[in-house]
C-alpha positions in Angstrom: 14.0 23.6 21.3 14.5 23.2 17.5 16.1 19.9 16.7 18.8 20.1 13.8 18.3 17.7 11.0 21.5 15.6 12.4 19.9 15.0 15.4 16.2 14.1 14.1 18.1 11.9 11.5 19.8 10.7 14.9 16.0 10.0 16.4 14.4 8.5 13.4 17.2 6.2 13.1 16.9 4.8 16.9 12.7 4.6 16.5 13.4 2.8 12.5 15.8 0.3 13.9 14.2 -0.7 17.6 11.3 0.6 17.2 9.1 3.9 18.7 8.2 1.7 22.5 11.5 -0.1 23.3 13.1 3.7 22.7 13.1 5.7 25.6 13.4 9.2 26.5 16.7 8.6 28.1 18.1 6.9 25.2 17.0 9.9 22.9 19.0 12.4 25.7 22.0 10.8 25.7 22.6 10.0 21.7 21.6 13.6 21.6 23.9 14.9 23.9 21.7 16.7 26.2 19.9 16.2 29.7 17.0 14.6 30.4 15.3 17.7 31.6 16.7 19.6 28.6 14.7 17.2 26.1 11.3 17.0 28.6 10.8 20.6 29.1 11.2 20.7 24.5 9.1 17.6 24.8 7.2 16.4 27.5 5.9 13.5 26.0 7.4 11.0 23.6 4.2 11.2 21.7 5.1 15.5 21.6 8.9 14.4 20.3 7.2 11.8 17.5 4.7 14.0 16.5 7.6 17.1 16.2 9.6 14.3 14.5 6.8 13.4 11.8 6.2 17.5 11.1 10.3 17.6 10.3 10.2 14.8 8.2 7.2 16.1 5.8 8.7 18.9 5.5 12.4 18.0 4.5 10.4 15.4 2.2 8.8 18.2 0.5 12.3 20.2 0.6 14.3 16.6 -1.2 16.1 19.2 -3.5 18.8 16.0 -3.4 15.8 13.3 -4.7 14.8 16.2 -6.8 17.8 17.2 -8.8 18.4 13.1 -8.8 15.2 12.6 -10.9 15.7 15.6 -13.0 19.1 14.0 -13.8 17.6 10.7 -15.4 17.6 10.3 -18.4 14.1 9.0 -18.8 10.5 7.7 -17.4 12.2 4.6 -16.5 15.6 5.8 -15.4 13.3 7.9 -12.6 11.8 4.7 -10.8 15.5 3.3 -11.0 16.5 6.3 -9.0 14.1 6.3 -6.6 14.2 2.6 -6.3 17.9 3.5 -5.2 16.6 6.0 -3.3 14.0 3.5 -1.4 16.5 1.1 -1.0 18.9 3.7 1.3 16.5 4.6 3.3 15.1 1.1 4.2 18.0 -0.5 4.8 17.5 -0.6 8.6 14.4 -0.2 9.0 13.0 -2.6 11.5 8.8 -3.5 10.2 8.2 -2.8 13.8 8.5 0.5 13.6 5.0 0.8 10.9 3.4 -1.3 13.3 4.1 0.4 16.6 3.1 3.8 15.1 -0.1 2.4 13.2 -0.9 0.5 16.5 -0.4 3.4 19.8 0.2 6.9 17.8 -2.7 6.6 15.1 -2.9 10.3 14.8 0.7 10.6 13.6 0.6 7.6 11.6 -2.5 9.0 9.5 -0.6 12.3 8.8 2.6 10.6 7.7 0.6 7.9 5.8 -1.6 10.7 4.1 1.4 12.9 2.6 3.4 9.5 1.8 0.1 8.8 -0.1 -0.2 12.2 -1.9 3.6 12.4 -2.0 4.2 9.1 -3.7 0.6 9.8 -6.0 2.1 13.0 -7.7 5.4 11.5 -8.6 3.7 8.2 -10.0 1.4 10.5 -12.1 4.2 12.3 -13.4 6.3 9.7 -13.9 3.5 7.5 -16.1 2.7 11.0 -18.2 6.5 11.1 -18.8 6.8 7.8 -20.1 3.9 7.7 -22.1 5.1 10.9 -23.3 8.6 9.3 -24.3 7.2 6.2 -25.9 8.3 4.1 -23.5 5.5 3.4 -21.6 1.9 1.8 -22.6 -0.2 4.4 -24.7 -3.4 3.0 -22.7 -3.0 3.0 -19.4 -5.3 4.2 -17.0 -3.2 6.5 -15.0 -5.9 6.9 -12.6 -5.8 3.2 -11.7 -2.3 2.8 -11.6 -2.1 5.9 -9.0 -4.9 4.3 -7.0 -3.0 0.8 -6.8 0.3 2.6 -5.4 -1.9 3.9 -2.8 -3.0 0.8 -1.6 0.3 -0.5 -2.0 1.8 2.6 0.4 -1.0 1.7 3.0 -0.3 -2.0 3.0 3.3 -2.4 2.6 3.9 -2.9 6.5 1.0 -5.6 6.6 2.9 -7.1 3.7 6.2 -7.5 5.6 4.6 -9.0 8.3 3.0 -11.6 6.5 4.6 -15.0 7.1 7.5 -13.5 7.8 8.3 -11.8 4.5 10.6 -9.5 6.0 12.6 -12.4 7.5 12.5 -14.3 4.9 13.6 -12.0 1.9 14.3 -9.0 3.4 12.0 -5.2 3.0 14.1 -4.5 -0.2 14.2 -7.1 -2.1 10.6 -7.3 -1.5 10.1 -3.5 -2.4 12.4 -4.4 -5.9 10.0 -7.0 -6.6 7.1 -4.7 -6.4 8.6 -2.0 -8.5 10.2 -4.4 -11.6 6.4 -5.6 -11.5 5.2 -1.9 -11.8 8.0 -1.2 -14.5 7.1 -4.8 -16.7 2.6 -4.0 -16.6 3.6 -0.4 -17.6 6.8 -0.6 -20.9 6.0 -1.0 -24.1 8.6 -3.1 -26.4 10.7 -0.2 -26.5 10.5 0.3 -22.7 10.7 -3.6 -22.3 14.2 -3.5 -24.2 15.6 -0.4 -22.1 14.4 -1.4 -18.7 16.2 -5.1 -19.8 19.5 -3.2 -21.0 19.3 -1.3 -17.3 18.6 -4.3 -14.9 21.7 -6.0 -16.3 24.0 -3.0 -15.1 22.0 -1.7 -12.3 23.2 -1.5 -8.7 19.9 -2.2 -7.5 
């Protein structure tokens, strides 16, 4: 059985908002459509269906033609980590912190290969991103692009320990938390000439 990407959009968006346990197999059969025997003899295990699930979602992640033509279509260094802010933002919006911590906690198999690509994922366009600006003159002239790729990894791996702690999430909310980290990024990295653009976009930004 090949799931469409309606219906593993479907599935992550029951797992993201009540997390992977409280889901069960019967609740993933009916928003689907289909019989409970239909989905088991595809998956016999939910474990089978999360792993499939993780697989698909790499893939269409390597595949964001959308994200892609998105960043292509900014008009700068810093205009890119406005978009994917955006970008961010949309995707978190329901996401329930439970979710990280179920699959870090009983499926550490598929939590290490979805954290690994988010990692190497997330690496390359922060690399890029930094040699762009730089590049453009609108980024610091000395940073260590090494380091700064190297803190966004720690940054990806900690993120749902960070929502968790005393009650972030609750309190603030996962993306105003996740704005905060990336107007941080943006003000260590600009130059003056950054510092005044990024100022000029916050002030008519959505975000």
């Amino acid at each position: 059985m090949k799931l469409t990407r309606d219906q593993l959009r479907l599935i992550g968006t029951l797992f993201r908002q009540y997390g992977i346990r409280s889901v069960t197999m019967d609740d993933i059969s009916k928003s689907l459509g289909i019989s409970k025997k239909t989905l088991y003899e595809a998956f016999p295990s939910k474990e089978e269906l999360l792993n499939y699930l993780i697989e698909e979602w790499i893939k269409i992640m390597q595949d964001a033609t959308c994200e892609e033509m998105a960043l292509k279509q900014s008009a700068n260094a810093i205009d890119e980590i406005v978009t994917i802010l955006k970008h961010l933002s949309t995707s978190m919006h329901n996401t329930n912190p439970i979710f990280f911590w179920e699959l870090e906690k009983y499926y550490p198999e598929q939590a290490k290969k979805l954290n690994e690509f988010r990692e190497k994922y997330i690496s390359e366009k922060i690399r890029k991103n930094l040699e762009k600006g730089i590049a453009e003159k609108l980024y610091r002239s000395d940073i260590n692009i090494d380091v700064v790729v190297m803190i966004y990894k720690q940054v990806v791996r900690s993120f749902p320990q960070l929502l968790q702690e005393d009650n972030l999430k609750d309190k603030f909310g996962a993306i105003i938390i996740m704005k905060e980290i990336y107007y941080y990024h943006l003000n260590a990295i600009v130059n003056e000439e950054g510092r005044k653009y990024l100022s000029e976009i916050l002030k008519t930004s959505e975000i």
